[in-house]
N, C-alpha and C positions, 0 to 999 in steps of 0.2 A: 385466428386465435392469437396470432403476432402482435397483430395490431391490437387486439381487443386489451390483450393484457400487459400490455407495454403505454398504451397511450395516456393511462392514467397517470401515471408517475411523472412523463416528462411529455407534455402535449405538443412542447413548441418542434420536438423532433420526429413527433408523429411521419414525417415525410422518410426518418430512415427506416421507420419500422415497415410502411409500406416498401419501401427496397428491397428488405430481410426478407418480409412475405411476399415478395414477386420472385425474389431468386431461388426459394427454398418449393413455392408452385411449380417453377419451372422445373428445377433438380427433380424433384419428385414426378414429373411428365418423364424425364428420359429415364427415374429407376423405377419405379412401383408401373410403368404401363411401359416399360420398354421391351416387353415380348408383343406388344402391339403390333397391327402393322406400320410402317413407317408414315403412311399417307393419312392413318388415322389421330397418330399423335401428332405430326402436321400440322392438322386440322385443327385438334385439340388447342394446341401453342397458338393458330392464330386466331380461334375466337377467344381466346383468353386474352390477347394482346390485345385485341381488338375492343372488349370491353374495357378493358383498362383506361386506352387512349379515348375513348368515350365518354370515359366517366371523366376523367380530369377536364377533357374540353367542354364539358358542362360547368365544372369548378370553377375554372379558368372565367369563364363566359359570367357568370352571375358574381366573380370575385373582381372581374373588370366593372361591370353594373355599379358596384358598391362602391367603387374608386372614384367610377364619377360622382357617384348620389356624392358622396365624403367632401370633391373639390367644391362641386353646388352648394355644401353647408358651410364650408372652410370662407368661400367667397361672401356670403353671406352673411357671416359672422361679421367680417373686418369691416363691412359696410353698416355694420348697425352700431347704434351708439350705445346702446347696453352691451352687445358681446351675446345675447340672445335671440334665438331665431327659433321661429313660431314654424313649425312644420310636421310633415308626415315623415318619416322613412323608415327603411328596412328596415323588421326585427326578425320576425317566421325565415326562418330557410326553409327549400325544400326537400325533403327526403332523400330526394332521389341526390343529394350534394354531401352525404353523410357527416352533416355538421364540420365540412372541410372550411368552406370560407368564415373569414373570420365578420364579425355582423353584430348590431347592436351597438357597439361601443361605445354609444353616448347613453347605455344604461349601464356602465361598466365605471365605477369607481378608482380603479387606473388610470383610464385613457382621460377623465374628467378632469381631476385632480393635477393629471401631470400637465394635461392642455392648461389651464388655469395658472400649475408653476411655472410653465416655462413662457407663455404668457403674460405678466405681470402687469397689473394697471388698475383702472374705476371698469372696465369689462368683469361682467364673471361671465362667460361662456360655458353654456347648455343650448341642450336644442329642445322643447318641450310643444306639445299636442296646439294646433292652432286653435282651438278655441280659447283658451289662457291670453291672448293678443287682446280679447275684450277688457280682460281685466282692469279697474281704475284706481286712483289712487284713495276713493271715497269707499271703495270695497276691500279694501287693505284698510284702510281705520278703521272698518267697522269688524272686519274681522281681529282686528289687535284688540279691539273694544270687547267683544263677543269671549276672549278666551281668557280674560282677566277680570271677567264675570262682573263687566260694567251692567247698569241697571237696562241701556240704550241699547241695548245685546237683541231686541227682539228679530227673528227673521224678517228677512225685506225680501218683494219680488224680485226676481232677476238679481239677488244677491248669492254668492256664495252658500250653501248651505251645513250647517253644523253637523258632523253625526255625533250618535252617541258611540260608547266604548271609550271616552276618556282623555281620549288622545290630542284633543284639539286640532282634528283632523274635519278637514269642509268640501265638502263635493261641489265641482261646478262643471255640470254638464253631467258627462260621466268620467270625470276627472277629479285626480284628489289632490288638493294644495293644502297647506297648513301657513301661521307667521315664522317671519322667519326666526332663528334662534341659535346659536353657536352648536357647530358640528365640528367633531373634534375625531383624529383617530392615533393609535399606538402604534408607531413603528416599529421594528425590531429591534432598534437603538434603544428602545424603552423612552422614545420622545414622543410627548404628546403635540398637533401638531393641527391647527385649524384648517379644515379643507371645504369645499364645495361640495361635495358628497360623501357619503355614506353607504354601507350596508346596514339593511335592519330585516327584523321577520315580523310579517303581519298577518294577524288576523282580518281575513276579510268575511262579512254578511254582506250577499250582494241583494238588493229589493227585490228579485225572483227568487228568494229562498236558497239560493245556493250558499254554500261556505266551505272556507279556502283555510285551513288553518296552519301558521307557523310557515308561509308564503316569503320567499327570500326576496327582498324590494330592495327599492334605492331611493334615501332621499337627496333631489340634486336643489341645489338655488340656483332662481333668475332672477329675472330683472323683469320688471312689467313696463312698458312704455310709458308711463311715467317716470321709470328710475326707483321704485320702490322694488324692497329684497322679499321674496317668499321662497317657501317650498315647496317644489313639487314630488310626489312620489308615486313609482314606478313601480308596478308591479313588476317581476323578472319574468315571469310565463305568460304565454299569450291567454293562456284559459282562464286568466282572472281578467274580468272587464266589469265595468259596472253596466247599471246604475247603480250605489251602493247602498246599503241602511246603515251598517256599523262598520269600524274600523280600528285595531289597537295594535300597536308593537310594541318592541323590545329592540332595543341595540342591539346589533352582533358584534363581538369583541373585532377587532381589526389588528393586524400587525404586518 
């Protein structure tokens, strides 16, 4: 109950809240069961410990995983000439890790933004789904073409495709890119301040009938191997996937 109600407010100290709820476990073994026997509370104290050190060298174990997957994208990055790299990684943790390690972070508007600020150059750095690496520079004109309601707009095989809902949002694959277009957010200096991502909230129609509504995304930019700029946008939960029929958001305020 420590943890539970403490880690909202300040998550990055989560670690003393687990402290508080191990010493107050423990206090509580030697007064509420100290008419026990000795050899039982014992017992008690070291399967307690024992799950404990358990549970962290699981944490520990899948927080070192992420460390490397992190240096493999880092390295990766510097070697490409857009600052973009086409890949898989971690987002799902597993349960059994109680959302301890930290993961995802290249669908995290912080970690994007600040790599990009402290970063500076012709790079923008993201890391986005490999099918997006097909991308050409003849499907980025057609899709600029397509959203500013040129007459040459018709769907093309193997191009990008348009949904409806508004948004001038295109599926490829089951993946959502849009053009690119200035993304902007509010600090708490009250400065408005051009960045590489965003948060937004979308409505999704996926082609199976399902719907997602009011869905917390991220829209990040890359780079396609040609050097041309899009957008790609991320669902934040694993339970949105396409294939999609419709698509529409709204900015979330930022500060």
């Amino acid at each position: 109950m420590i943890v539970f109600k403490s880690s909202p407010s300040n998550p990055r100290a989560l670690w003393i809240c687990n402290l508080f709820a191990s010493l107050t476990m423990f206090g509580l073994l030697r007064t509420v069961f100290v008419r026990w026997p000795a050899t039982v509370v014992k017992c008690l104290a070291g399967v307690a410990l024992l799950m404990i050190v358990v549970f962290y060298i699981n944490v520990i174990r899948t927080q070192k995983r992420l460390w490397d997957e992190e240096q493999e994208i880092e390295r990766q990055m510097a070697e490409s000439e857009t600052g973009t790299v086409y890949r898989d990684y971690t987002i799902a943790m597993s349960k059994l890790t109680l959302l301890h390690p930290v993961n995802a972070h290249w669908r995290t508007t912080l970690h994007i933004n600040s790599y990009n600020d402290f970063y500076p150059g012709d790079k923008v750095f993201a890391v986005v789904p490999p099918v997006l690496e097909s991308l050409t520079a003849e499907m980025v004109d057609w899709m600029e073409r397509s959203s500013n309601g040129d007459h040459d707009s018709h769907e093309r095989p193997g191009f990008p495709a348009k949904l409806s809902g508004g948004a001038d949002v295109f599926a490829y694959g089951d993946e959502l890119i849009m053009p690119d277009r200035r993304m902007t957010m509010t600090y708490w200096t009250g400065t408005e301040t051009e960045v590489a991502s965003r948060g937004i909230k979308c409505d999704y129609e996926c082609a199976d009938g399902r719907r997602f509504d009011s869905m917390e995304s991220v829209q990040i930019r890359f780079r396609t191997r040609d050097g041309r700029s899009l957008i790609y946008i991320a669902p934040c939960h694993v339970k949105v996937t396409g294939p999609y029929k419709s698509v529409s958001y709204v900015e979330t305020p930022s500060n």
